[in-house]
C-alpha positions as CSV (number, residue, x, y, z in Angstrom):
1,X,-45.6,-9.8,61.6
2,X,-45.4,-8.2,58.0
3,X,-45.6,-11.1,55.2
4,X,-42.4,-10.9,52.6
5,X,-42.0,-13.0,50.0
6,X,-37.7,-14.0,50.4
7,X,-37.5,-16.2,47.3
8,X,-39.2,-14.0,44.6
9,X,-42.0,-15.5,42.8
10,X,-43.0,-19.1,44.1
11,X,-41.7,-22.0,41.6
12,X,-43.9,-24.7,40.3
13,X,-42.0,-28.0,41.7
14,X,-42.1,-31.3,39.6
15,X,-42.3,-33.7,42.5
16,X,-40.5,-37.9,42.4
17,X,-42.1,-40.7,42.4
18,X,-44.4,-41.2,40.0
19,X,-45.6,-44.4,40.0
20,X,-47.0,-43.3,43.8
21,X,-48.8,-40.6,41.8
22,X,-50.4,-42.8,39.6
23,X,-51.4,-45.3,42.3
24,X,-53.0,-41.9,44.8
25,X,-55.1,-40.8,41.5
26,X,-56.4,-44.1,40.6
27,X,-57.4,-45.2,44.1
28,X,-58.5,-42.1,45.2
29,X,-61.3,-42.1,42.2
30,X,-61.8,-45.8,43.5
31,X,-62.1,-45.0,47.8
32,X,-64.9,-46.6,49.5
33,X,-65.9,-46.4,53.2
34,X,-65.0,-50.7,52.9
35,X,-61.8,-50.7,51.2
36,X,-59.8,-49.4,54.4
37,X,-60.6,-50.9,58.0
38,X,-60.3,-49.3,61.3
39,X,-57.6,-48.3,62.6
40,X,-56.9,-47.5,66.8
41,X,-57.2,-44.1,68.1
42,X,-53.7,-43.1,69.1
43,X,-55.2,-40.4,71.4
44,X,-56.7,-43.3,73.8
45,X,-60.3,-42.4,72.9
46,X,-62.3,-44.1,71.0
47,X,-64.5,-41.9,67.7
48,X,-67.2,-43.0,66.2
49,X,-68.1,-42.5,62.2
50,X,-69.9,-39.3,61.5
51,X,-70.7,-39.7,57.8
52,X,-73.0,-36.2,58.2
53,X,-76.6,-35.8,56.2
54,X,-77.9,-33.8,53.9
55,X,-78.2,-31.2,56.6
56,X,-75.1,-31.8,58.5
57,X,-71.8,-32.6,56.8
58,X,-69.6,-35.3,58.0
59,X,-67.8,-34.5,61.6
60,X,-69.7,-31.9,62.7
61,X,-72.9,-32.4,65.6
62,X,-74.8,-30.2,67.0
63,X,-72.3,-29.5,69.8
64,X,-68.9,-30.9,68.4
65,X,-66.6,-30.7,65.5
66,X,-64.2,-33.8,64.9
67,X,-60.8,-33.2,63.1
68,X,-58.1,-36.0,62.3
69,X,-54.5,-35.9,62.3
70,X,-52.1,-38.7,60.5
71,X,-48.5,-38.6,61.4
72,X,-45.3,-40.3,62.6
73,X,-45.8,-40.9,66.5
74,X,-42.9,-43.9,66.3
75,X,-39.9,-44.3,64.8
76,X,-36.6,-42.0,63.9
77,X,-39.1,-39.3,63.1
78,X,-41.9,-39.8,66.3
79,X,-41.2,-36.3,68.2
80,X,-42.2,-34.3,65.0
81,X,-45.6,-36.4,65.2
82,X,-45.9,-36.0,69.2
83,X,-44.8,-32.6,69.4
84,X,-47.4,-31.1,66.7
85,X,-50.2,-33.5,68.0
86,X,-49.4,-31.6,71.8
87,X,-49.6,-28.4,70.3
88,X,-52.9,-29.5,68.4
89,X,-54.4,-30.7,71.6
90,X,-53.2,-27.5,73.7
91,X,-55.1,-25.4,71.2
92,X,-58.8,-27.8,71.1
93,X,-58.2,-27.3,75.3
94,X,-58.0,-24.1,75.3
95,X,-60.8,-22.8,73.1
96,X,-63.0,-25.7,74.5
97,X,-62.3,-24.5,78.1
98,X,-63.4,-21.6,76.5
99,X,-67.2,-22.7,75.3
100,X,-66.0,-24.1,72.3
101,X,-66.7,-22.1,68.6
102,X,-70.2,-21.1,68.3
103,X,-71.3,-23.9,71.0
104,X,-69.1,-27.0,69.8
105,X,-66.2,-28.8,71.1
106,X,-63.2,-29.6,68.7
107,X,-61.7,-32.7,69.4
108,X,-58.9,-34.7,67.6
109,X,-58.4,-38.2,66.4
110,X,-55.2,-39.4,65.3
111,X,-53.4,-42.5,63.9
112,X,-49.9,-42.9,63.1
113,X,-48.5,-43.3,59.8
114,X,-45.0,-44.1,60.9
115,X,-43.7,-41.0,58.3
116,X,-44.5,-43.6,55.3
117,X,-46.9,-42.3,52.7
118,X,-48.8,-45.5,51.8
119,X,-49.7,-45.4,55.5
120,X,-50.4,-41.9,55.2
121,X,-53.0,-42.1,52.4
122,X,-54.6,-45.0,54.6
123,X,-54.9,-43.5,57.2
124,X,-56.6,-40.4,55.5
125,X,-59.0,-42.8,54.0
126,X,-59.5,-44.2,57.4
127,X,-59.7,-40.6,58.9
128,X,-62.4,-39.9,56.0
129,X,-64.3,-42.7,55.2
130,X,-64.7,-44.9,58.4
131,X,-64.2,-42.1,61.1
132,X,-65.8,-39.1,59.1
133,X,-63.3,-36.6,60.4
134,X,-64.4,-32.4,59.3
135,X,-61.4,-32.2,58.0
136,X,-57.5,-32.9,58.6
137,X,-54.6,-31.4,60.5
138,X,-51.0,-31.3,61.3
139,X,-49.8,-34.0,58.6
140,X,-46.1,-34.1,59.3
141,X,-43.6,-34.8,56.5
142,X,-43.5,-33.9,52.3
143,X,-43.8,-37.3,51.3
144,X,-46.9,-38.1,53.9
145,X,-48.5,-34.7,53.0
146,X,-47.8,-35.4,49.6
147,X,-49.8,-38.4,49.6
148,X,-52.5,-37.9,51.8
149,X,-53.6,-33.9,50.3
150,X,-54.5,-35.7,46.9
151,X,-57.0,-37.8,48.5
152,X,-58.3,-34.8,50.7
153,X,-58.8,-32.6,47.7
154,X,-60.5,-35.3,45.8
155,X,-63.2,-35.5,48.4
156,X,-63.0,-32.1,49.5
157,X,-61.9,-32.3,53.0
158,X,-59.9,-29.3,54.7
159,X,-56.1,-30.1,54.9
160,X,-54.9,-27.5,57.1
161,X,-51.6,-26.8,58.3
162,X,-49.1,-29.2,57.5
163,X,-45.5,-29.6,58.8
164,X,-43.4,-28.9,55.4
165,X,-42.8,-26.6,53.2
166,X,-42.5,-28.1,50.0
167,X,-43.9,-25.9,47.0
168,X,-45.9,-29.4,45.7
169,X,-48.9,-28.1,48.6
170,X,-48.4,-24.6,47.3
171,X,-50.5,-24.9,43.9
172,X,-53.0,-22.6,43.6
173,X,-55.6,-25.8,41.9
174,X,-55.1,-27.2,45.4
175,X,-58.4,-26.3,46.9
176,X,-58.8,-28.1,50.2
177,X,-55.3,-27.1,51.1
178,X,-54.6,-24.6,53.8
179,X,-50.6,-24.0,54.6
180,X,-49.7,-21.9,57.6
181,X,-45.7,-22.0,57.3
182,X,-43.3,-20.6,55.2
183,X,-42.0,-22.4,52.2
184,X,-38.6,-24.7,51.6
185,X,-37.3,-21.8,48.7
186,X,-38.0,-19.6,51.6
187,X,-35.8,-21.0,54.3
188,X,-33.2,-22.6,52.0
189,X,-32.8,-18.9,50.0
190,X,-32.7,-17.1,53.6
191,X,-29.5,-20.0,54.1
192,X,-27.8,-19.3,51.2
193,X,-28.5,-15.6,51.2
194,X,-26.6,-15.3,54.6
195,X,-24.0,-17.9,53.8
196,X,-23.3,-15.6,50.5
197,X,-23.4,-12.4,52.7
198,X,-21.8,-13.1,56.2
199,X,-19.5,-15.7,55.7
200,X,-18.5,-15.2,51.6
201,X,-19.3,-19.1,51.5
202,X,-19.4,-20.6,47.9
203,X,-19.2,-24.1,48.3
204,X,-22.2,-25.4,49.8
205,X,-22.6,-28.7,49.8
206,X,-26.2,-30.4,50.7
207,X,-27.4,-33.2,53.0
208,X,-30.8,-34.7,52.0
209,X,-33.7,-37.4,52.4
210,X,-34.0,-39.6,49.2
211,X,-37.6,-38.6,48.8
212,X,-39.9,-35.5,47.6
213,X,-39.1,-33.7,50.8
214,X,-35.2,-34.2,50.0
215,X,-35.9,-32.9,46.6
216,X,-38.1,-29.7,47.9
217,X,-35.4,-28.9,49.8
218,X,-33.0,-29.4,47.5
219,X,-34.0,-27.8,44.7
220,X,-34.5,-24.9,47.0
221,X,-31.2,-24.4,47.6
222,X,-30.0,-25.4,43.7
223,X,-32.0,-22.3,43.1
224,X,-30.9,-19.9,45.6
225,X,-27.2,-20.5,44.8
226,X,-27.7,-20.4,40.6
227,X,-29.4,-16.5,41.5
228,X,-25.8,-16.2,42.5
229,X,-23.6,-17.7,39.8
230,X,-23.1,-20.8,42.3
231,X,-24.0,-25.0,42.0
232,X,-23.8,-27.1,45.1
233,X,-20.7,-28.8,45.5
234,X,-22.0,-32.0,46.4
235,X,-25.3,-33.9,47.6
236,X,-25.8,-36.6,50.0
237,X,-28.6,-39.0,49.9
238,X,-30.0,-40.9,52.7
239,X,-33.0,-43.2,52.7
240,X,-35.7,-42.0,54.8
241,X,-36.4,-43.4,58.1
242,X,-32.8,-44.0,58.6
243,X,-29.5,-42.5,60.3
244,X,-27.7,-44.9,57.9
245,X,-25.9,-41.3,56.7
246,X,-22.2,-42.6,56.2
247,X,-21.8,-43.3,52.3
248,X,-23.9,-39.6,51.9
249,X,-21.2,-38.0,54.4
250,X,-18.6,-39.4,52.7
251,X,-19.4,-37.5,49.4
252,X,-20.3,-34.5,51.0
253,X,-16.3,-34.5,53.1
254,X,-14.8,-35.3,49.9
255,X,-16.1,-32.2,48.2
256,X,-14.6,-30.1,51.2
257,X,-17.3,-27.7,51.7
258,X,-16.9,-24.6,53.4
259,X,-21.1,-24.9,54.5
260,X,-23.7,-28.0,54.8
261,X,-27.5,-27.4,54.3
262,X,-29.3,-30.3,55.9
263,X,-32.6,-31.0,54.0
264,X,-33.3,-34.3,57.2
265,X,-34.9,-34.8,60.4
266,X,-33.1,-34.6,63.5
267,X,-31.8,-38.3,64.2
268,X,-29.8,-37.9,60.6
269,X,-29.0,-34.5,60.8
270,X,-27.2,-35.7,64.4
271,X,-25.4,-38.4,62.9
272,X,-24.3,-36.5,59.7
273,X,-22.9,-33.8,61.7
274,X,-20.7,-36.2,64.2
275,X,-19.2,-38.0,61.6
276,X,-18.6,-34.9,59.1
277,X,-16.5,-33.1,61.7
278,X,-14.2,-35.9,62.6
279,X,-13.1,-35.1,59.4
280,X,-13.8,-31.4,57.9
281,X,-15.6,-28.1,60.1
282,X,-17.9,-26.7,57.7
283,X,-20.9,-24.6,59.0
284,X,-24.4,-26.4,59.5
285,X,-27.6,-25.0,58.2
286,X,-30.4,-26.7,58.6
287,X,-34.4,-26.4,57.7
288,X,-37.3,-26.4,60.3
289,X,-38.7,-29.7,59.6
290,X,-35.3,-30.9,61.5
291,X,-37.4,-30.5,65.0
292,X,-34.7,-28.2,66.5
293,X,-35.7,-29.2,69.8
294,X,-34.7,-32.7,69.3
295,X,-31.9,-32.1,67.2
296,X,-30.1,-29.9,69.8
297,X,-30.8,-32.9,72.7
298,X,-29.5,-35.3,70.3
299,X,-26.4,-33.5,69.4
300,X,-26.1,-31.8,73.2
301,X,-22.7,-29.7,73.6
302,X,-22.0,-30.3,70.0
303,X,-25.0,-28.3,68.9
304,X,-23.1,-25.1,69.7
305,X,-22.9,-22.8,66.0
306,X,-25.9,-25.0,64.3
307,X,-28.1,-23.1,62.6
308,X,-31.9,-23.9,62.0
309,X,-34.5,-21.4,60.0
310,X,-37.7,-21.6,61.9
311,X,-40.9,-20.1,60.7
312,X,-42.7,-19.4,63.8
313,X,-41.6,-17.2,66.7
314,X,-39.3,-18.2,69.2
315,X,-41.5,-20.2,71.7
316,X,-40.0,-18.9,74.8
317,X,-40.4,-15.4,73.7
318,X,-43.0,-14.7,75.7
319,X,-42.8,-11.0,74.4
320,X,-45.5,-11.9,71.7
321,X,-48.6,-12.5,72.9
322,X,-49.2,-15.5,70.8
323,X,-46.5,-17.0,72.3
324,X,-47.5,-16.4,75.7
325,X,-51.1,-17.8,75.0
326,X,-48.8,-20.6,74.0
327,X,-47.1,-21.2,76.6
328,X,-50.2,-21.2,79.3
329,X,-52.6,-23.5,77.0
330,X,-49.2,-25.8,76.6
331,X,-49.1,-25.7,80.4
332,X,-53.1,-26.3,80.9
333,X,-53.3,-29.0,78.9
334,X,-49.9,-30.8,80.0
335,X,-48.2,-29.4,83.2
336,X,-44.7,-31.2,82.3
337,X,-45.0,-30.3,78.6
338,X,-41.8,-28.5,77.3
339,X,-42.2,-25.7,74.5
340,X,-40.5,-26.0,71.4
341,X,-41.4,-25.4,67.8
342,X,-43.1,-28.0,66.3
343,X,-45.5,-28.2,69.2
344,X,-46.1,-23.9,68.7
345,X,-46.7,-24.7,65.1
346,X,-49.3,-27.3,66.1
347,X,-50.8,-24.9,68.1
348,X,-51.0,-21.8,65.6
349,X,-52.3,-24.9,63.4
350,X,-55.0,-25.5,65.9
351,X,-55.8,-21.6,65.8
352,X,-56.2,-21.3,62.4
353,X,-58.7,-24.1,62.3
354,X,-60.2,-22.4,65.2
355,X,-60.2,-19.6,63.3
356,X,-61.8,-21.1,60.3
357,X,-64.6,-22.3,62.4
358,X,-65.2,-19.4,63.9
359,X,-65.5,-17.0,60.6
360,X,-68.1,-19.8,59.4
361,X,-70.6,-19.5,62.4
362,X,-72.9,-21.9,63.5
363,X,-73.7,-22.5,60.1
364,X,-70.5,-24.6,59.4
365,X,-69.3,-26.7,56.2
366,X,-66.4,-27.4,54.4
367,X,-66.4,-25.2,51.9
368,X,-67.3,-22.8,54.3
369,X,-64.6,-23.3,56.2
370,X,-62.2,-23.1,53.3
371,X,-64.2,-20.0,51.5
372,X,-63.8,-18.1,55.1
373,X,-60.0,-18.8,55.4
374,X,-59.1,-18.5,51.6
375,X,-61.5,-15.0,51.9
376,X,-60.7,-13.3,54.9
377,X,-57.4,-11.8,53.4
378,X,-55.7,-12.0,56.9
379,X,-56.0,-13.6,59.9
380,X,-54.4,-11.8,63.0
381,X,-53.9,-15.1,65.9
382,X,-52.5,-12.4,68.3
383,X,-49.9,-10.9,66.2
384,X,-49.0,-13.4,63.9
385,X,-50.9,-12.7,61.2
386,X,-51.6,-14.6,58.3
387,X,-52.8,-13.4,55.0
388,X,-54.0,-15.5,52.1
389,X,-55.8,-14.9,48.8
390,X,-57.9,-16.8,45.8
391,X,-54.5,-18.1,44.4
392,X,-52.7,-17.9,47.5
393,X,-52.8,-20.7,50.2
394,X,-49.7,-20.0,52.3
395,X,-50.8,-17.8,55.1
396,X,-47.3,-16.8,56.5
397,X,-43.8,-15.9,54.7
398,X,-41.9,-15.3,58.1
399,X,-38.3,-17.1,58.2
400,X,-36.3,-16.7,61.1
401,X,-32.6,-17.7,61.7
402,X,-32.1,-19.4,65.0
403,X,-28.4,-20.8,66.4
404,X,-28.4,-23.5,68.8
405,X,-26.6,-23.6,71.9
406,X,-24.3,-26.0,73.3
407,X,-26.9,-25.8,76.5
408,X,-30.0,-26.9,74.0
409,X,-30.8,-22.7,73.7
410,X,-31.8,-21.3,70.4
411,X,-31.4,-17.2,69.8
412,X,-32.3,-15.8,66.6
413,X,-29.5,-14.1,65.3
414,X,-29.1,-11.3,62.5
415,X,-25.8,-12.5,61.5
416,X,-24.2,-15.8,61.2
417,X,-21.3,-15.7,63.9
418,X,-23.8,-13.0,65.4
């Protein structure tokens, strides 16, 4: 898989909120192992605080390495959370049915944040101070990620892989943090670009959360259609955690859009799309961090003609052999397990950390870790290969366009209408 930069040169994004920025800094430079309690094990098993010595660093044992995961396993957003944990997991099983890396078992602890990022940054406290994870994995969600990577690169803990895209993670200055996926500009300028193209579509108008992600994924596509002379037509806001979509669909029908790019998660994006067609048929677009998956069983026969940019292969491709290691650790870990995307994106997240641990040796660290990744200039996990570089922590550039099927099917397509 050849990495291509879609969007030209990668933009430095001012993100919202603030006042949440000021209140991450300050407690971050404040964070004791007392100020945060506890929290349960959503995995069912109970971890134990590695706080590491001066000859072992925190997580790691002679014969195991501990990661942690924060992320939405309930509410409107849960299956994003589930679905990258299963991936996670199926990775871990499979490399410690394997012997492990170097003689150690990977295991994961995780605790859901609910896709709120005060809970987030808790919970990565939690993960760090009380639990003494290696490092983190899998965070699902802008604001969440957002939150929670500030407090991991203040105490220099890996942040690997999470699920978004927004250019706020893609600083160079951000040391401990390792992206696997292709960025928001990347998707949302692949949208535009075949809207432009196929369909000679100029009013776009834009569905999206009322939070950094929203904005990401917004500016994204501001910036795709101004390289073309263009301005959306019209935004929708929705509050996050919601379906509560009506008064945003109502400026988006009014503007009469001829395409809608959904910057939401799949219970929204659902909704949006019912109530916009009893009124107008525009065409749908809509970015990874949807979960497809779930977005094409909530919709069912009316999924037929959405569109979704991924940024990982198809996962029933079986063609790749990444995919197909996929889909047999999927199927060792969890017999009744269903592939999708976000659970092969937890698992080429779990390979990459593999990965990581595997260039360090048995002589493992953090920095190590994040020295052998940032260093190794690419990393081939059976085809996919991802490259990264001293100012470049984004390991793949790969967007795909995918159209979903009234049957719950996805096919990547050349063309829209194709």
């Amino acid at each position: 898989m050849n990495k291509t930069n879609s969007s030209g040169p990668r933009l430095r994004h001012l993100a919202t909120g603030l006042s949440l920025m000021a209140l991450i800094s300050v407690t971050a430079c404040q964070t004791s192992e007392d100020e945060v309690a506890p929290a349960a094990d959503q995995s069912g098993t109970s971890q134990q605080a590695t706080t590491g010595t001066a000859e072992q660093p925190p997580g790691i044992t002679d014969d195991s390495v501990l990661f942690g995961q924060s992320a939405a396993f309930t509410g409107p957003a849960q299956e994003l959370g589930i679905q990258m944990r299963l991936g996670i997991q199926a990775a871990f099983h499979e490399q410690n049915e394997a012997g492990g890396v170097h003689g150690r078992q990977i295991s994961l602890t995780t605790l859901d944040d609910f896709y709120e990022p005060d809970s987030a940054y808790s919970n990565t406290n939690n993960l760090i101070s009380r639990q003494g994870v290696f490092g983190l994995i899998g965070e699902v969600g802008t604001p969440t990620s957002r939150s929670a990577s500030r407090l991991a690169t203040y105490r220099g803990v890996p942040f690997v892989a999470p699920f978004t895209g927004a250019e706020l993670l893609r600083h160079a200055d951000l040391g401990s943090v390792v992206n696997l996926r292709a960025s928001y500009y990347q998707e949302t300028e692949r949208m535009v670009d075949h809207l432009t193209e196929d369909a000679d579509v100029t009013r776009v108008a834009v569905l999206y959360q009322n939070d950094s992600y929203g904005a990401a994924g917004f500016e994204g596509v501001r910036l795709a259609l101004e390289r073309r002379g263009l301005a959306p037509v019209a935004g929708g806001q929705y509050q996050r955690n919601t379906s509560a979509v009506k008064r945003a669909v109502f400026n988006i029908v009014r503007s009469e859009p001829e395409a809608v790019i959904m910057i939401s998660t799949y219970s929204s994006a659902a909704k949006a799309i019912e109530l916009i067609r009893e009124e107008i048929d525009p065409i749908f677009m809509a970015v990874s961090f949807v979960g497809s998956n779930a977005l094409a069983e909530e919709l069912g026969a009316g999924a037929e003609g959405v569109y979704v940019t991924q940024v990982v292969p198809l996962p029933g491709d079986t063609g790749l052999p990444v995919v197909s290691s996929y889909q047999a650790a999927l199927k060792a870990f969890d017999e009744d397990a269903v592939p999708g995307f976000v659970s092969l994106e937890g698992y080429l997240a779990g390979r990459l950390a593999i990965a990581g641990l595997d260039l360090c040796g048995r002589d493992l660290s953090r920095q190590c870790f994040l020295d052998a990744i940032r260093n190794a200039g690419s990393i081939d996990i059976e085809g996919m290969v991802l490259e990264y570089g001293p100012s470049d922590n984004q390991g793949s550039d790969a967007v795909f366009l995918t159209a979903l099927g009234s049957d719950g099917s996805h096919r990547i397509v050349e063309r829209l209408g194709g």
